[in-house]
PABA-752743 format. One line per 10 residues: their letters; for each residue x, y, z of C-alpha. Coordinates in steps of 0.02 Angstrom, whole numbers. Layout:
N
A> X/Y/Z ~ ... .
END
This chain:
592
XXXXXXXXXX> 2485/2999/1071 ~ 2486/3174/1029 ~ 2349/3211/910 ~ 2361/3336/779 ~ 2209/3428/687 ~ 2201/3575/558 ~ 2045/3625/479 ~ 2011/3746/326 ~ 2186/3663/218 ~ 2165/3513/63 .
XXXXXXXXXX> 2178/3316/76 ~ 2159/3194/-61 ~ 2165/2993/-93 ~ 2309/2860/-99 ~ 2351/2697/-136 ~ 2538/2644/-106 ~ 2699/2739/-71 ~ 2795/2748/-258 ~ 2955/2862/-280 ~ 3019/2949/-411 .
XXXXXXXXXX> 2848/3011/-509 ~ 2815/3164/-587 ~ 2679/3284/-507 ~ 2493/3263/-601 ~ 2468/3433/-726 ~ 2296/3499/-684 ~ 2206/3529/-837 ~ 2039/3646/-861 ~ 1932/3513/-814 ~ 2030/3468/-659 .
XXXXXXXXXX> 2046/3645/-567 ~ 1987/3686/-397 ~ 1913/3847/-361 ~ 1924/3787/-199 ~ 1926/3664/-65 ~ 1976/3599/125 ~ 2069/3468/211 ~ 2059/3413/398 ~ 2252/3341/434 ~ 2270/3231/581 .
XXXXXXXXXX> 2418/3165/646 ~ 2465/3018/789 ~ 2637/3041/849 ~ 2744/2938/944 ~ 2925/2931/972 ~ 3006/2957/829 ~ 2860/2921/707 ~ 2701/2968/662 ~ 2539/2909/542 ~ 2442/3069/459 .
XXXXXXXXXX> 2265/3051/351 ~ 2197/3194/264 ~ 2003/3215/202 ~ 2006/3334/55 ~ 1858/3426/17 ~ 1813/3483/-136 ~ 1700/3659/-131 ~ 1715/3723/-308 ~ 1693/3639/-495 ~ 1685/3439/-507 .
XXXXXXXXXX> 1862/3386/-533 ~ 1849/3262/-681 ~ 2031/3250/-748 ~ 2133/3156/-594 ~ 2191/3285/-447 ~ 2365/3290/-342 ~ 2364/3377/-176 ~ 2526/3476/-109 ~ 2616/3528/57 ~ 2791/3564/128 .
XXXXXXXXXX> 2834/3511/287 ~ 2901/3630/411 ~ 3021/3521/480 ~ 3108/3353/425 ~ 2972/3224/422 ~ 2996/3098/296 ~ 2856/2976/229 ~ 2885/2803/228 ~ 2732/2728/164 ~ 2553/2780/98 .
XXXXXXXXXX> 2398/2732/63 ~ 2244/2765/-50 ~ 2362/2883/-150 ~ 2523/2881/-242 ~ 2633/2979/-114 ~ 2794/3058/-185 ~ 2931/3181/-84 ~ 3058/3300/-124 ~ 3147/3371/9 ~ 3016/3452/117 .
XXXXXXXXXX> 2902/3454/-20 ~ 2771/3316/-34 ~ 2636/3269/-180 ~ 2495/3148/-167 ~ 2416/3115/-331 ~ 2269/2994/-365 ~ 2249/2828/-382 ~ 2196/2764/-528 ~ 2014/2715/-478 ~ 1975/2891/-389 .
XXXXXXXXXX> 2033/3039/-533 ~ 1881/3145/-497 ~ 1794/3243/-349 ~ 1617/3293/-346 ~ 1552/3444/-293 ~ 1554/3446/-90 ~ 1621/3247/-103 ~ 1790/3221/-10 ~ 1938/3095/-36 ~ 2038/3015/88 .
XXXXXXXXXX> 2212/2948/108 ~ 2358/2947/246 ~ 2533/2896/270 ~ 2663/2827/387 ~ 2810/2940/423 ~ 2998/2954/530 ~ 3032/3148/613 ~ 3153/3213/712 ~ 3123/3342/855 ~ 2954/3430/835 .
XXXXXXXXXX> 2843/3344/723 ~ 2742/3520/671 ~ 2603/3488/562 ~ 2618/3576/372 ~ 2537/3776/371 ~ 2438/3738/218 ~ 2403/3637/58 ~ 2356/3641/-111 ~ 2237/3555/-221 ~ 2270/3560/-396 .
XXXXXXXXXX> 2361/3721/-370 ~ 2213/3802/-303 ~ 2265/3841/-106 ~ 2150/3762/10 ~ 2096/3909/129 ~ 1918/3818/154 ~ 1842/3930/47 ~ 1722/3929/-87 ~ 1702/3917/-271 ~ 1579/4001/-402 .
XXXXXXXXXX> 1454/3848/-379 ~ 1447/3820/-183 ~ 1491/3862/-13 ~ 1588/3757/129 ~ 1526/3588/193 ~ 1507/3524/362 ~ 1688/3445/396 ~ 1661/3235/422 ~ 1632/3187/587 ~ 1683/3021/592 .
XXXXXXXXXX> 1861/2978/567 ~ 1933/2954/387 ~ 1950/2766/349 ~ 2082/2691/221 ~ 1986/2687/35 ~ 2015/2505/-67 ~ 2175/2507/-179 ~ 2068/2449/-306 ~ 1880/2503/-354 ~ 1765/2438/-216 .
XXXXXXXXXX> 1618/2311/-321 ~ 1482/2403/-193 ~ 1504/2566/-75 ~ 1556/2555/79 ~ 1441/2576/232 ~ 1481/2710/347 ~ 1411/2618/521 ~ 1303/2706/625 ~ 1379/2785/799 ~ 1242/2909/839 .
XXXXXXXXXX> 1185/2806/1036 ~ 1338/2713/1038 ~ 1465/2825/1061 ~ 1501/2750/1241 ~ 1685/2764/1360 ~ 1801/2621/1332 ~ 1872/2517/1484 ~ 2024/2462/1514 ~ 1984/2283/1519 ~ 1818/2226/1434 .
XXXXXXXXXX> 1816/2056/1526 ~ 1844/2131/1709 ~ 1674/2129/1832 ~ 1578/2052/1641 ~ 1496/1906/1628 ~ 1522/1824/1444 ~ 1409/1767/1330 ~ 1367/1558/1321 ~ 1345/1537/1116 ~ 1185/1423/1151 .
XXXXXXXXXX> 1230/1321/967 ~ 1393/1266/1049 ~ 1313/1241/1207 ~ 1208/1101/1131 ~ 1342/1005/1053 ~ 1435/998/1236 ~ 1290/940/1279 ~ 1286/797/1165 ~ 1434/750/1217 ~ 1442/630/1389 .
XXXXXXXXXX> 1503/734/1528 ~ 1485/906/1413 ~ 1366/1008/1545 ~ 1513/1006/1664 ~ 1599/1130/1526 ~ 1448/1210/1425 ~ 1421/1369/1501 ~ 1581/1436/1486 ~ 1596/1573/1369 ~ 1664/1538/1196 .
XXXXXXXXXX> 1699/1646/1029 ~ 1589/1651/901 ~ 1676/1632/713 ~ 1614/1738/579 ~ 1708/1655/439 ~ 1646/1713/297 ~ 1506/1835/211 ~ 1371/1722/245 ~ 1407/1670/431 ~ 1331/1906/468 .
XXXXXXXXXX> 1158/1857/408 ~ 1166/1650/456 ~ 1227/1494/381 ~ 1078/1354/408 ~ 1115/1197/323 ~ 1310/1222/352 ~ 1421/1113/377 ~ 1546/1191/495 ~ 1513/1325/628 ~ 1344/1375/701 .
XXXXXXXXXX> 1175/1434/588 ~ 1138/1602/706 ~ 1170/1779/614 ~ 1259/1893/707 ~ 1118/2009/744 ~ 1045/1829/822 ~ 1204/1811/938 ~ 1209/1981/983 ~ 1032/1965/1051 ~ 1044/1824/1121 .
XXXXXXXXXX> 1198/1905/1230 ~ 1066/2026/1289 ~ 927/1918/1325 ~ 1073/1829/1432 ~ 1129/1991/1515 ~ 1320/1958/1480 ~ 1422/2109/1496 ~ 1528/2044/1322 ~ 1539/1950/1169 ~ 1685/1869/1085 .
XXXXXXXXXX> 1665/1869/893 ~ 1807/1798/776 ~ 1839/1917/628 ~ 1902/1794/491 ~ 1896/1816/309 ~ 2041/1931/247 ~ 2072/1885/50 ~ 2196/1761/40 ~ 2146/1685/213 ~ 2281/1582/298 .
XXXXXXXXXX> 2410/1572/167 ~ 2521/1440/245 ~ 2383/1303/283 ~ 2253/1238/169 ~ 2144/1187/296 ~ 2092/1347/348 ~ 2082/1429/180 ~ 1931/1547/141 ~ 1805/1627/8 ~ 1908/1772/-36 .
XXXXXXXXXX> 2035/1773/-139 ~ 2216/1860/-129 ~ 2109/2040/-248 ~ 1971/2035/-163 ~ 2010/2166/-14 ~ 1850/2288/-110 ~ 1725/2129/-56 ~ 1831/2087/104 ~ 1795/2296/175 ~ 1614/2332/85 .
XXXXXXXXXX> 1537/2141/110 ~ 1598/2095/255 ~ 1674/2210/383 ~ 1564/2354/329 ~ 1404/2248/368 ~ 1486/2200/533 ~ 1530/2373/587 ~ 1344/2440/574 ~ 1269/2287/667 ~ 1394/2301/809 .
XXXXXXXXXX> 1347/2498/781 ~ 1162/2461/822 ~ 1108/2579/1007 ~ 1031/2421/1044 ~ 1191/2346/1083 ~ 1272/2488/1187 ~ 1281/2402/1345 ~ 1358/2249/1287 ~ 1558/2227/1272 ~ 1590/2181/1103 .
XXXXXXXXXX> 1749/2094/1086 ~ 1808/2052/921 ~ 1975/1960/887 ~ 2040/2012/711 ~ 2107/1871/569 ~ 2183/1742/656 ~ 2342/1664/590 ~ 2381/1819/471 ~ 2518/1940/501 ~ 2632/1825/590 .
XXXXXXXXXX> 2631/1726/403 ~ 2694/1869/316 ~ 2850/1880/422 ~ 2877/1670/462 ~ 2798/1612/297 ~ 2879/1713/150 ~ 3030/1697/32 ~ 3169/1646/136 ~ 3106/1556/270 ~ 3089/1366/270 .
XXXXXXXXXX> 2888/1370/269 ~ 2853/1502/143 ~ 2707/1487/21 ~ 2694/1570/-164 ~ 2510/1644/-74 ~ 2600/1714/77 ~ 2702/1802/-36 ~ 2584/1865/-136 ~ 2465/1951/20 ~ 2629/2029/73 .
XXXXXXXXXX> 2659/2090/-81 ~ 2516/2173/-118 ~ 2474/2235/57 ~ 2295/2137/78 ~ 2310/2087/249 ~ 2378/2243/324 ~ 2263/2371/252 ~ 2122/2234/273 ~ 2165/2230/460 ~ 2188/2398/475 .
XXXXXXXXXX> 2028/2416/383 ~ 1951/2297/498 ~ 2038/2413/650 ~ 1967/2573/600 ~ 1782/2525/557 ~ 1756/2421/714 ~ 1867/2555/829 ~ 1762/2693/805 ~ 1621/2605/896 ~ 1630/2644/1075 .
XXXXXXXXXX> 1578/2482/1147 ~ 1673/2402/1052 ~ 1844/2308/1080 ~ 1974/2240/965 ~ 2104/2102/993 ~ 2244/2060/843 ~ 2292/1886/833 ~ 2503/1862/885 ~ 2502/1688/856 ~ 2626/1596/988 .
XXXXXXXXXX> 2752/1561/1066 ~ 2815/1415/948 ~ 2799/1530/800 ~ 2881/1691/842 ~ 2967/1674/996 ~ 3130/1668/891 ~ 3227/1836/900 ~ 3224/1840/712 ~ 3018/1815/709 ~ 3003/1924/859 .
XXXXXXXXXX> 3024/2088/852 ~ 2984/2082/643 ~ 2799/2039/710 ~ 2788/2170/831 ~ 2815/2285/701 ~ 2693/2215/567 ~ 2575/2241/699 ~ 2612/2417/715 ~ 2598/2438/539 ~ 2429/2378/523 .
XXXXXXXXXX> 2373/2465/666 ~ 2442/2636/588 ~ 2355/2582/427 ~ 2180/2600/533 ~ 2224/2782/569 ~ 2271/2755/766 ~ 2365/2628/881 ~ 2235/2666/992 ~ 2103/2559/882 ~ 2175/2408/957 .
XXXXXXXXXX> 2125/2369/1145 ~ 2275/2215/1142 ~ 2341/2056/1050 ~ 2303/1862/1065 ~ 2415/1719/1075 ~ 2392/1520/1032 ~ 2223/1550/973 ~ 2157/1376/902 ~ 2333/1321/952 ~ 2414/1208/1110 .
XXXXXXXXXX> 2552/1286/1183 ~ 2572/1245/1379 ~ 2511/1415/1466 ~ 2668/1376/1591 ~ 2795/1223/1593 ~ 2782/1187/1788 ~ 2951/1078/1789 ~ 3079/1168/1683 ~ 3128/1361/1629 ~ 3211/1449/1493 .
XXXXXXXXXX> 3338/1460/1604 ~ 3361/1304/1666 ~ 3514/1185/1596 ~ 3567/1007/1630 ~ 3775/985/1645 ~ 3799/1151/1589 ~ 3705/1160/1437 ~ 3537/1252/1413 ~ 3364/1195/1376 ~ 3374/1308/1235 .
XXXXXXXXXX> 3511/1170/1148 ~ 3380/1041/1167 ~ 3278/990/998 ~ 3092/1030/1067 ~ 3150/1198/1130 ~ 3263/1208/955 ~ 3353/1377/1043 ~ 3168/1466/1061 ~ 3175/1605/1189 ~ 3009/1527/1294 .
XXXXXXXXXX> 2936/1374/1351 ~ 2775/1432/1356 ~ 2620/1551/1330 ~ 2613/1650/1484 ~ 2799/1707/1495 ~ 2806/1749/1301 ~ 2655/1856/1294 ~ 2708/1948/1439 ~ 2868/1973/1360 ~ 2785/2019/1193 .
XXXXXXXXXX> 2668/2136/1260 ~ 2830/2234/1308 ~ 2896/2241/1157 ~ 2721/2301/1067 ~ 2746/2423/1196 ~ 2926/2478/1147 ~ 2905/2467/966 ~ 2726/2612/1005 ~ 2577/2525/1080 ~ 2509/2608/1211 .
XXXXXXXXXX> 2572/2561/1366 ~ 2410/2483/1462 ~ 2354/2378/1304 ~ 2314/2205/1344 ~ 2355/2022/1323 ~ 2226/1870/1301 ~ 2296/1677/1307 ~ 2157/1553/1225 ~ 2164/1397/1364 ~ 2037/1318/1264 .
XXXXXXXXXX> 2151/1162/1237 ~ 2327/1179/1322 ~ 2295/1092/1479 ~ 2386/914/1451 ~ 2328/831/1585 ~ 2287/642/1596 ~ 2386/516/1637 ~ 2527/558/1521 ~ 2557/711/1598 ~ 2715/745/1712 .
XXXXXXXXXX> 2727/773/1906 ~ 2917/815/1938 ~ 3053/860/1858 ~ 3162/748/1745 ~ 3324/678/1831 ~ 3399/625/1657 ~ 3567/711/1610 ~ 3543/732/1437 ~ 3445/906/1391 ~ 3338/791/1255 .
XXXXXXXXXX> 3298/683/1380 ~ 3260/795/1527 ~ 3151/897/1414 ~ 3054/775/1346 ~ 3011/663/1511 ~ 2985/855/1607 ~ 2861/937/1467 ~ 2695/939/1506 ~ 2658/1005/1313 ~ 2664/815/1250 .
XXXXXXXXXX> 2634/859/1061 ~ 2763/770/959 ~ 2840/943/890 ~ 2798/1115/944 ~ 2741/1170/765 ~ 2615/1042/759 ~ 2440/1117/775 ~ 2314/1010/700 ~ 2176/906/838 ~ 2317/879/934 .
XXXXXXXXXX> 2306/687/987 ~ 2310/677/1183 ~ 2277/859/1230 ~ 2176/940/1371 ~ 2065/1104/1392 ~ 2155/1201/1471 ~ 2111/1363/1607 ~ 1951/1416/1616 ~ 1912/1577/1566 ~ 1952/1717/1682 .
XXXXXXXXXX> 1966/1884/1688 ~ 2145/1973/1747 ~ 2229/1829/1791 ~ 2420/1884/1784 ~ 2517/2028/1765 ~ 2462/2130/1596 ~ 2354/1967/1547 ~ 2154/2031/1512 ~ 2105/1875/1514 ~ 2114/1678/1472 .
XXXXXXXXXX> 1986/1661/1351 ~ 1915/1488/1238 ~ 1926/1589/1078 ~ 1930/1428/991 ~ 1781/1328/1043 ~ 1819/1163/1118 ~ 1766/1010/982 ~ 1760/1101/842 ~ 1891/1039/708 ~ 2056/1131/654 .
XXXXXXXXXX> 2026/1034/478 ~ 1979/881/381 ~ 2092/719/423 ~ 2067/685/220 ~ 2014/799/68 ~ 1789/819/105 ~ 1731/948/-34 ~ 1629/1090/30 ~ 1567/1245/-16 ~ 1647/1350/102 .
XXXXXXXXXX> 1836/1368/25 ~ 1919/1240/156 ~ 2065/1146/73 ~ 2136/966/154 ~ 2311/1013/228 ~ 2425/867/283 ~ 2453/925/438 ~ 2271/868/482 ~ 2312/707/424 ~ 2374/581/549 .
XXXXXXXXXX> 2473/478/427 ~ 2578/625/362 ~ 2760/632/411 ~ 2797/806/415 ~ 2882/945/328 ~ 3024/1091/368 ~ 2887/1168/478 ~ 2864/1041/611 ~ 3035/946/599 ~ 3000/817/475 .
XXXXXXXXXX> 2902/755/619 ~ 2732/660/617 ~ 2583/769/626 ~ 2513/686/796 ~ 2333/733/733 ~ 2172/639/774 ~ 2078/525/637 ~ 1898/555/580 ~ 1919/737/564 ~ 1775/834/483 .
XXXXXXXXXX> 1819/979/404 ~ 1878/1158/490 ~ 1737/1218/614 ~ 1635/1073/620 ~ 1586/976/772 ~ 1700/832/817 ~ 1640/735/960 ~ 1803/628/961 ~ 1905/794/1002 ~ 1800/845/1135 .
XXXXXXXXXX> 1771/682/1236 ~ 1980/692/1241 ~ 1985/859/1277 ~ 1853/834/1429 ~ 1948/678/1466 ~ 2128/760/1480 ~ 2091/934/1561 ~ 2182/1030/1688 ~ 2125/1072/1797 ~ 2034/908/1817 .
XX> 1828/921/1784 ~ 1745/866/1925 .
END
């Protein structure tokens, strides 16, 4: 990354990319006798994400304001946000949302863009705000400001209901490392612990380190009395992780609007407008508690909306599982500014670590789902200001894909024809977890990750062992066959993903355990439901989705094929001691 800063210019605030509009007409009550803007810029290969800060330093703009530039060279925008962004040859005009048409006295505005350049990607020599050029000097009412110290974050594209937090750095500026879970020990949530516990046999699994799930605005402060999840705040769990000395915490960051739009189950609180409440209720709250000095020397590892931007490229017009909501959050952007919302706030904390969710390898490993993800990835990422705000990516988190498939390849083939021909493969480029986020990692790398960013693998419940599980190869020659008697995945179709009947935990968690892997983590912790074998009304915004339900027969998602889910499921979160006894019961490796 190559980044770019000029101080003493103009920036403003933007909302979505729109061609084709006029430029705003200042009027008397809109002029700036003058102003600043800090431009930074993130380059890499052939493309680059800008934000601007524009500082007012003259009269209160009252009547809407547009900011101006020409670029030097031939960068062309591509998207914006938290301004309407128009461009004209080299000249470009950001003009202000609808909710943000004046600046105070001394206030600022923020917005940023995506862009494509060519050879040097030179930043512009100077703007303009409201005609006025921005030369960082003053007015008839004021002098300059203090430029921001922190970095601009992505305003809401539609009036916030509160204003935001900015968190608190000042003692927790701290170094990142490479690898958060390397040489740590990881925090033992003691509320899961118990319920192991409870469980015949539990102890031999309960101090292994598991996520903690803040699913919803509640779950910061403390849920007691709930039905699903744990009753400890996050300020609770946090201390708790020091009282334990761990060297990290794993917290789930789970409640965009619009949460999980292609399964009920795991719907949430928020609805598909409420990004405002999603950023000032909920990841602005988070953000200064993770903030805290107190917390310094503690890793905080937080893995970001599971489930969520692999639905906007699998689960939207076209494809055979999409979903009116699925449309809708990719329509109007909620999940990747939320995300890269997310990104920036908890980023900028220098202890702290975040992991995107990639879903698996039965979701995306499809060339067509593939490389479309990678790049939704990358465009929530820019939308936080900076690749560089995410430390890596999870796969089959909450899900069961085999980490490896001991007794077949991609490559192999019976009588000439490829596992790839055979129905449970269904002409998927992997077999399993550990070979397809290696391979994705390289293509997040490729499409402009940085090149050390990491991997996790939840093991939590991919082991399949027991006595259903394979020792040798298949001799069969029929590829259905062979498959089938040499999987050790023994899940009836490789989209199912609902308490999986007959599966195992899977690796315990571990630090650097293969080639760009961070670690194998339990990010979903073992026994707690995916979701309610019936409809059970609750006040936390879970639906029923069939695919909990062991009677259902299936749907274009999963083959038409039965759901192979477990019976008596409570709903989403909640303990299920049924789940875990077979989890314990199937593991592999084998508990002693």
């Amino acid at each position: 990354m190559r980044p770019v800063l000029i101080r003493g210019l103009t920036a403003a605030a933007a909302a979505s990319l729109v061609t084709g509009l006029g430029i705003f007409a200042a009027t008397s009550a809109s002029a700036a006798a003058g102003c600043r803007v800090d431009y930074t810029a993130n380059s890499w290969n052939t493309g680059f994400t800008a934000n601007l800060n524009v500082t007012n330093l003259g009269d209160p703009i009252s009547g809407g304001w547009n900011v101006t530039w020409t670029f030097p060279g031939n960068q062309q925008v591509t998207q914006g946000w938290s301004a309407t962004i128009t461009q004209s040859g080299a000249n470009v005009t950001a003009t202000n949302p609808s909710w943000s048409s004046g600046i105070a006295t001394n206030a600022s505005v923020s917005f940023g863009f995506n862009a494509n350049y060519s050879g040097t990607n030179t930043a512009p020599s100077s703007f303009k705000l409201n005609g006025v050029a921005c030369t960082g000097g003053t007015g008839p009412t004021t002098g300059p400001t203090t430029p921001p110290t922190t970095p601009p974050t992505t305003p809401p594209t539609t009036p916030p209901t509160t204003p935001p937090t900015t968190p608190p750095t000042t003692g927790n500026p701290g170094t990142k490392v490479d690898n958060p879970y390397a040489g740590a020990k990881g925090y033992v949530n003691p509320e899961w612990k118990a319920k192991a516990e409870s469980v015949s046999g539990g102890s031999r699994v309960s101090n292994n380190p598991t996520a903690v799930w803040l699913d919803r605005i509640a779950a910061i402060e403390g849920t007691s009395g709930s039905s699903s999840n744990g009753s400890m705040g996050l300020r609770a769990h946090l201390d708790a992780a020091v009282s334990q000395g761990a060297g990290y915490i794993q917290l789930v960051i789970y409640n965009l609007p619009g949460r999980d739009c292609a399964a009920l189950a795991s719907n949430g609180e928020l609805g598909p407008t409420d990004l405002p409440r999603y950023k000032a209720e909920y990841i602005d709250p988070i953000a200064a508690i993770e903030a805290d000095a107190k917390y310094k020397n503690l890793r905080i590892i937080n893995i970001v909306e599971i489930d969520s931007l692999p639905n906007l490229v699998t689960n939207t017009s076209g494809q055979a599982g999409a979903t009116a909501m699925c449309d809708t959050m990719k329509a109007n952007g909620g999940y990747v500014q939320g995300i890269g919302y997310a990104l920036n706030k908890l980023g900028a904390i220098g202890n702290a670590y975040n992991y995107v969710d990639a879903a698996h390898h039965g979701w995306i490993g499809w060339d067509s789902n593939f490389g479309p993800t990678a790049d939704i990835m990358l465009q929530a990422a820019q939308a936080s200001g900076s690749v560089n705000n995410v430390t890596g990516f999870i796969t089959n988190t909450a899900n069961y894909s085999a980490l490896q498939e001991p007794y077949f390849t991609i490559g192999s083939s019976v009588n000439g024809t490829s596992v790839r021909q055979s129905k449970w493969v269904d002409w998927n480029q992997y077999v399993d977890e550990l070979s397809f986020a290696q391979a994705f990692r390289t293509k997040l790398v490729s499409v402009g990750f940085p090149s050390n960013i990491g991997m996790l693998i939840d093991t939590s419940r991919n082991g399949w062992g027991g006595s259903a599980r394979p020792t040798k190869a298949s001799t069969s020659t029929n590829v259905d066959t062979f498959v089938n008697e040499s999987r050790i995945d023994r899940r009836i179709h490789a989209g199912n993903w609902c308490n999986q009947s007959g599966a195992g935990l899977g690796e315990r968690p571990k630090a650097a355990p293969a080639s760009g892997i961070d670690a194998y983590v339990w990010v979903k912790p073992p026994g707690e439901s995916d979701g309610s074998s019936s409809l059970i009304p609750n006040n936390e915004g879970k639906g029923f989705d069939q695919m909990c339900d062991p009677t259902y027969t299936g749907n274009a998602r999963n083959g038409n094929s039965m759901s192979g889910a477990l019976p008596n499921a409570p709903i989403s979160g909640a303990w299920f001691p049924a789940q875990f006894t077979q989890l314990m019961q199937n593991a592999y490796p084998p508990l002693s």
